[in-house]
N, C-alpha and C positions, 0 to 999 in steps of 0.2 A: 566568405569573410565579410563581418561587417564594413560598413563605410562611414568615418564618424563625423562630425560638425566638433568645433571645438568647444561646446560647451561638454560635449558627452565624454569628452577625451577628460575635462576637471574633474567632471563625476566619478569616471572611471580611477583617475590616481587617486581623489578621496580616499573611494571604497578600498583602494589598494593598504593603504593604513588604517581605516576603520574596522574594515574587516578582516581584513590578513595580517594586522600588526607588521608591515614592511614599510618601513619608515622611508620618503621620500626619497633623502639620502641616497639609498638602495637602488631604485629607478635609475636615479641620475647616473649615478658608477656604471650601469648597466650601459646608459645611452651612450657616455665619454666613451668607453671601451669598444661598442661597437662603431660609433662616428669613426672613432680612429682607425679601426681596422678596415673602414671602408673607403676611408681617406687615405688610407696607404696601397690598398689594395688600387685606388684608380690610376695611381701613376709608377707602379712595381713595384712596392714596398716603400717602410721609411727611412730607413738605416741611410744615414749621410744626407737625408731630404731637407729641402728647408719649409715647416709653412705657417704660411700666415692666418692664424685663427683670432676670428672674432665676435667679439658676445657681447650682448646686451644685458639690460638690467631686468630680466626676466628669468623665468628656469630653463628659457633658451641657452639664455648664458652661462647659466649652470654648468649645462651639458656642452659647451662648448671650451668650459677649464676643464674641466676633467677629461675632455678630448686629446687636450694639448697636454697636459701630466701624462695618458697614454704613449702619444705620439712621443712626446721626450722618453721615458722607459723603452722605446721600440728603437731607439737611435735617432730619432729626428730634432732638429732644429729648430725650432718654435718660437716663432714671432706673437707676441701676444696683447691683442686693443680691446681694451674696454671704453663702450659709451654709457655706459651706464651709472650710478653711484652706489658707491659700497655700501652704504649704510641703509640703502634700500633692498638690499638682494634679501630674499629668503632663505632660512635657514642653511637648506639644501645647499643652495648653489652658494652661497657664505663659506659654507664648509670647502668646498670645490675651489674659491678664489684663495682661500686661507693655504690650503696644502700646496696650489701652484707657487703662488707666494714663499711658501716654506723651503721649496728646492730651489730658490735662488731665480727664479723666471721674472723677469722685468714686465710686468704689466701696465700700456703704455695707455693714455687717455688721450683723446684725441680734441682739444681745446683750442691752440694756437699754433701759428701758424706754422711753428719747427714742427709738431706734430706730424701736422698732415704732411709736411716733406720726411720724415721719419716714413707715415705710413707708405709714401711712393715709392721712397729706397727699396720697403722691404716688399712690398708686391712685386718688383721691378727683379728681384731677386730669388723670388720664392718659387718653389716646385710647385705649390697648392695652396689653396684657400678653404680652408673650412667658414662655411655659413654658420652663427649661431648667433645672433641678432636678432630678431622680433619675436621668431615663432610664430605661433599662432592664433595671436592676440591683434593681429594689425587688423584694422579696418577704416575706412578712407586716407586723406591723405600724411604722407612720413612727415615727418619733423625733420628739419632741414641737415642736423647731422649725418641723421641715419639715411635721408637721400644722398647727398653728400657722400657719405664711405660707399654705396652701393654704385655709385656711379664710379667710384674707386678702383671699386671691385670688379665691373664689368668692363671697364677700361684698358684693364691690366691684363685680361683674357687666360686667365691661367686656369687648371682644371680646379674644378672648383663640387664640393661636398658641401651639402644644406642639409643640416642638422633637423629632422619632422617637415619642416616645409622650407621655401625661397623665402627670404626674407622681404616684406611686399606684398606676396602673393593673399588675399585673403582668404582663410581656411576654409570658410562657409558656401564660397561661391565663384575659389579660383578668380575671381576680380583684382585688376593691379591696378589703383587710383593714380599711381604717379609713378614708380618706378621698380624694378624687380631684380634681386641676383637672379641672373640666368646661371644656374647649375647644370653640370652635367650629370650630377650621380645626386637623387636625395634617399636619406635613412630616413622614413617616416616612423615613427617612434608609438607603437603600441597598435596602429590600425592607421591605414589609410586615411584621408581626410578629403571630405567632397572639393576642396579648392584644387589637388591634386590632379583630378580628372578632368573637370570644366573650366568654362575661361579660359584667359589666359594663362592659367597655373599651370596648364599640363605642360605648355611651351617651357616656360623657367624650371619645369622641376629635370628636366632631362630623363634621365633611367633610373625609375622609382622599384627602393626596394622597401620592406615592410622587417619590424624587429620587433618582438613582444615584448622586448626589455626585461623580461620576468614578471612583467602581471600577468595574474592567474588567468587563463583563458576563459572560466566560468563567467570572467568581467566583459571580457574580447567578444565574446558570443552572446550576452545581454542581448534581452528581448529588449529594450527601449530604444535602439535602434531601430529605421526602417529604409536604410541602404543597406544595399549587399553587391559584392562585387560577381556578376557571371562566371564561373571560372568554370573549366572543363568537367570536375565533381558535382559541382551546382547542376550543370545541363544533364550530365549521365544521369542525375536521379530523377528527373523530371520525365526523362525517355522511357515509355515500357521498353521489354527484347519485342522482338515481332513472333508471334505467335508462329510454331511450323507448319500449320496449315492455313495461312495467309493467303489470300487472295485480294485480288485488283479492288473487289467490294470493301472488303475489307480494312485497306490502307487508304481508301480514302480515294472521292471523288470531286473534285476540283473544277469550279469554275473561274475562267481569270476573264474578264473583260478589259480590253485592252486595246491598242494602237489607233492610228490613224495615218490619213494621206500624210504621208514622209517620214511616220514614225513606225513604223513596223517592228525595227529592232527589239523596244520597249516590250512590245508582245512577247515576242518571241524567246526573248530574255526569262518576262516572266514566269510565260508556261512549262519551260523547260525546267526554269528551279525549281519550282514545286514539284517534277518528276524526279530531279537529281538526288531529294531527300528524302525520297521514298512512295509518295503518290502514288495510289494505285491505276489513277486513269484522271487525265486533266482535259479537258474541255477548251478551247478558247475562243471567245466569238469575238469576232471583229464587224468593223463597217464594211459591207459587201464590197465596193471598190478595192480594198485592199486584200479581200477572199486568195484571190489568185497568190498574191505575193506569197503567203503565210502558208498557205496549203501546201507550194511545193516546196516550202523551206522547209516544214515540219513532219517529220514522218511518224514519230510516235504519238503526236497531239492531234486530236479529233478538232480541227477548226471549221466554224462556223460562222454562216454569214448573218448578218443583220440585215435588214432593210435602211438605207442610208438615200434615197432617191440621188444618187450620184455625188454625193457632197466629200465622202472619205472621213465623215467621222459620225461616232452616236447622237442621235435625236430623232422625236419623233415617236406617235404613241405605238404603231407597230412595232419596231423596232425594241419598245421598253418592256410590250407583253412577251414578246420571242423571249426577252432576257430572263424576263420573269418566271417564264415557264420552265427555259434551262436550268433556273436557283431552286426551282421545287423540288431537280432531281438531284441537287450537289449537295453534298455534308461542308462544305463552306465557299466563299468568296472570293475573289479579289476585283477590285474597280480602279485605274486608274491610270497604271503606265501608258505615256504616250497618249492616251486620247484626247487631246491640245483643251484649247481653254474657250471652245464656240458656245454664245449664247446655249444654243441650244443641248450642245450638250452636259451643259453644268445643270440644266433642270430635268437633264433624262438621270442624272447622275443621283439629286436629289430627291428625286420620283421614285426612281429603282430601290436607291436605299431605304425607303421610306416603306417598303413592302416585302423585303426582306426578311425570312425568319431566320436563314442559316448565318452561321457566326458570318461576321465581313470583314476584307481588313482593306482599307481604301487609300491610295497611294498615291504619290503627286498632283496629277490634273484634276483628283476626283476631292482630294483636299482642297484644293482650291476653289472648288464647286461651292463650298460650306463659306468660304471669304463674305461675310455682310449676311448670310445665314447661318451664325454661328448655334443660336439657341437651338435650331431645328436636329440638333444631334443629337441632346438628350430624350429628344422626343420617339429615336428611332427606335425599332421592336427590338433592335439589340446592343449588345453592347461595343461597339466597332472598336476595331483596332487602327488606328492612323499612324500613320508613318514619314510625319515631313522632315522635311531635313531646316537647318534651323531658319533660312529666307521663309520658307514657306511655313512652318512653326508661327513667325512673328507677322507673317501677313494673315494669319487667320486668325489670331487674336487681335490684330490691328494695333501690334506697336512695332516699333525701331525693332530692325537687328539686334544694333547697338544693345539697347537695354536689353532684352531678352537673353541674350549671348551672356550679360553680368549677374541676371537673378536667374540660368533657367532651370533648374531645379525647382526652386520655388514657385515659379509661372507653369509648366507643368504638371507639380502638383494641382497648382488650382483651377487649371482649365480639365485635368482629368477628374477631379472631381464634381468641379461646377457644370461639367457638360458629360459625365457618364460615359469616359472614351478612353480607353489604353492606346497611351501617346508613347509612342516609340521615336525619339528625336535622333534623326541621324547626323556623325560629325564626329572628331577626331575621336570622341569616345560618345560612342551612342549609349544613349539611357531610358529605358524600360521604366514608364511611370504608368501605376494604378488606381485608377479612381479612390482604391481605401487610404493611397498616399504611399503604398509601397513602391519602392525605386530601386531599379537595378542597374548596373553601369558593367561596361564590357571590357573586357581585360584584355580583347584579340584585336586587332586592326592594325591598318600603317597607314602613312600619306598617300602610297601607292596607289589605294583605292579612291584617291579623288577623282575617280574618273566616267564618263557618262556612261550610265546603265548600272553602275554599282546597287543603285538604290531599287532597281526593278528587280534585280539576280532577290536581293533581301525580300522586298514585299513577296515574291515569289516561293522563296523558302520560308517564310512565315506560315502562308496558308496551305501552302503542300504538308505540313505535318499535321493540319489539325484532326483529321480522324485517329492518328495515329500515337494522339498523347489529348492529356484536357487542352480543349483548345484555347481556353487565357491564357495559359501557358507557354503557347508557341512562341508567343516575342524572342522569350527568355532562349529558347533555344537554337530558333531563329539567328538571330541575332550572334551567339557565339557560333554559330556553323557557318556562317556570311564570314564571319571576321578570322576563324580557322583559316578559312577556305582562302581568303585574301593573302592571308600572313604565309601560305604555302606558295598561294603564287607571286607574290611578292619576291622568295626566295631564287625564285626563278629568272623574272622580269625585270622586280626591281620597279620605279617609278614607271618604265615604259608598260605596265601592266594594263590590260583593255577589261571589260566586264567580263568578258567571253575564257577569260583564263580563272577569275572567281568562279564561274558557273561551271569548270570542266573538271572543279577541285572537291565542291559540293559532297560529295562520293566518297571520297576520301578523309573529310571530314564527320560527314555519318559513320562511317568505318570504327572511325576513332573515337566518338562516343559511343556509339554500341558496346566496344570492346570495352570502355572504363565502365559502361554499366554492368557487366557484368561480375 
């Protein structure tokens, strides 16, 4: 499924009446109808309900009379505000204020100051709030009404439907300048929308669901899109079946470079994922001092020592050729869980990659290697796969959090393009971005997995597939087998979830795309 920004979303209803002759109108009836069944559906139906709907002077508001004419037909009760002015609305939603108008519904403006005591009574009274107010049009900061009611609105706490998006939320990049309906249920209306996923949007939209409203899918499925959401069909088709005369060569041979003095876990983590998801034989060398640890933890993994002259982490020219000569014999990489942040080892890091033919994919400590050598990556023999999570994302580009967190889709794009790297950004919804500017975002995950080593289980499962599908590819599936694998143990654990219950789930996960690939 695509992922749309909202200009592509104008295009798309355009073409809906250009080229399919289905006049706006049509849409709209479409959206009222579902808003409402899904606004009734969040609190048991509507019959005897009271709720409070309201709209703007947009085709938000459109869709949010035609909600409220549903909800009254269903037996509900409907409180109804408009900010907006009538003589500005479009056709559509004209139409929509005119019929509510028609059965006698009081449509209340919110002006002076009995108003807004009006609008306290009736939140103060209501089973629900339907969202239809901005839509998808906001960008910086509200205008004092429509902060104003929204502050209303979250005040009153009642379960609350956002009609395509939070009112607030900006579409393009999930950013809220100043204030946001926090929803619990949003109807996004014809395709997802990037503010939805990143940002803060994902927080206000609550439990997002998706309606085509009746535009033609041939529209939905446009090439001029270049997000797509991961979903379990996307990853099955990406996976060959495994051949039945498969072997350990075969499936792939894996080198992970990894831990240090106190961080072993990280290793061990990583080597393991790459076996969980199918690997035919993973490799993992460490700094000699830590040999002992790793070796008796690991029974299926061939670990190896480096020369470390006693220090507990990589560096050092011996030590860079040993690694080099292991990456001659592996069909891909990994550099980075746990190998801390020592001088020395961020220019064994930079060395190693820098000689590398086999794919790589370079994770935490070894991303941060590149901080202040950013250019040195387009220069490497391949095209790496990076994997920070968004701290480390906005320190190797060298800005704020902050900022990065509100454009990063677009940042990105341009550091996957301007530096020749498949940037895989971890966080409440991780997203797969490619130097050509294609982007992918993941449908699986929970909060659960904020927890340390999640991101190594991932980097691990990333390169343990790559002999066993095209290996640019792996993020994409990577990435939904991590978030399967989490959302299974989550059901379990719940917040108290540790990396070690994502990694024992792995399995179980492959299981499940095998069999849809079939």
């Amino acid at each position: 499924m695509n992922v749309s920004f909202a200009e592509d979303m104008r295009r798309i209803d355009g073409a809906v009446e250009e080229s399919y002759g289905l006049p706006a109108v049509a849409l709209m009836e479409n959206a009222g109808r579902r808003s409402a069944e899904e606004a009734a559906q969040l609190i048991g139906g509507a019959a005897g309900k009271v709720f409070a709907v309201f709209a703007g002077g947009g085709n938000n508001g459109g869709d949010a009379f035609a909600a409220a004419r549903h909800l009254i037909n269903m037996g509900a009760r409907v409180k109804m505000f408009f900010i907006g002015a009538e003589e500005r609305l479009s056709p559509a939603a004209h139409a929509m204020h005119s019929a509510l108008r028609a059965m006698g519904i009081e449509i209340r403006p919110l002006a002076g100051d009995r108003d807004w005591d009006r609008l306290r009574v009736s939140l103060r009274f209501a089973d629900a709030v339907v969202d239809g107010i901005l839509g998808t049009g906001v960008k910086g900061e509200l205008r004092k009404t429509a902060l104003r009611l929204i502050e209303e609105i979250n005040a009153a706490g009642k379960p609350t439907l956002a009609i395509d998006i939070p009112s607030g939320v900006e579409a393009d990049t999930g950013r809220i300048a100043s204030i946001a309906v926090r929803a619990d249920r949003t109807l996004a209306l014809g395709l997802p929308k990037v503010g939805h996923f990143l940002g803060q949007g994902a927080n206000a939209a609550g439990e997002l669901l998706v309606d085509d409203i009746g535009i033609p899918h041939a529209l939905l499925a446009g090439e001029g899109m270049r997000q797509s959401l991961i979903t379990q069909d996307a990853a099955a088709k990406l996976l060959p079946p495994r051949a039945r005369d498969a072997h350990k060569g075969t499936c792939g041979r894996i080198l992970v470079l990894a831990g240090s003095l106190g961080m072993t876990g990280a290793a061990a983590l990583a080597a393991e994922a790459a076996l969980r998801v199918g690997a035919g034989l993973v490799t993992l060398a460490v700094p000699e001092r830590i040999y002992p640890v790793l070796a008796a933890k690991l029974t299926e993994v061939m670990v190896v020592p480096l020369p470390d002259e006693g220090m507990g982490y990589f560096g050092g020219e011996d030590a860079r050729q040993k690694a080099l000569s292991l990456a001659a014999r592996a069909d891909a990489v990994l550099i980075g869980p746990g190998i801390g942040r020592a001088a020395e080892t961020g220019e064994f890091v930079r060395l190693f990659a820098a000689e590398v033919k086999a794919p790589l994919v370079m994770d935490a400590d070894a991303i941060a290697a590149f901080t202040g050598h950013l250019d040195a990556l387009r220069d490497l023999p391949q095209v790496p796969i990076l994997t920070p999570h968004l701290g480390e994302f906005s320190a190797l580009l060298g800005v704020k959090t902050e900022e990065a967190s509100e454009d990063l889709l677009r940042m990105a794009r341009d550091a996957a393009r301007d530096h020749q790297a498949v940037f895989v950004v971890k966080g409440a919804c991780t997203i797969v971005v490619y130097p050509d500017g294609d982007a992918f975002f993941t449908t699986c995950g929970n909060a659960g997995m904020a927890t340390a080593g999640a991101g190594d289980v991932l980097a691990g499962a990333i390169v343990g597939l790559m002999r066993q599908m095209e290996s640019g590819m792996t993020p994409i599936v990577g990435v939904w087998l991590h978030g399967y694998a989490g959302d299974r143990a989550y059901e379990k654990r719940g917040n108290g979830l540790i990396a070690g219950d994502i990694l024992k789930r792995l399995p179980r996960a492959r299981r499940e795309l095998d069999a849809a690939a079939r």
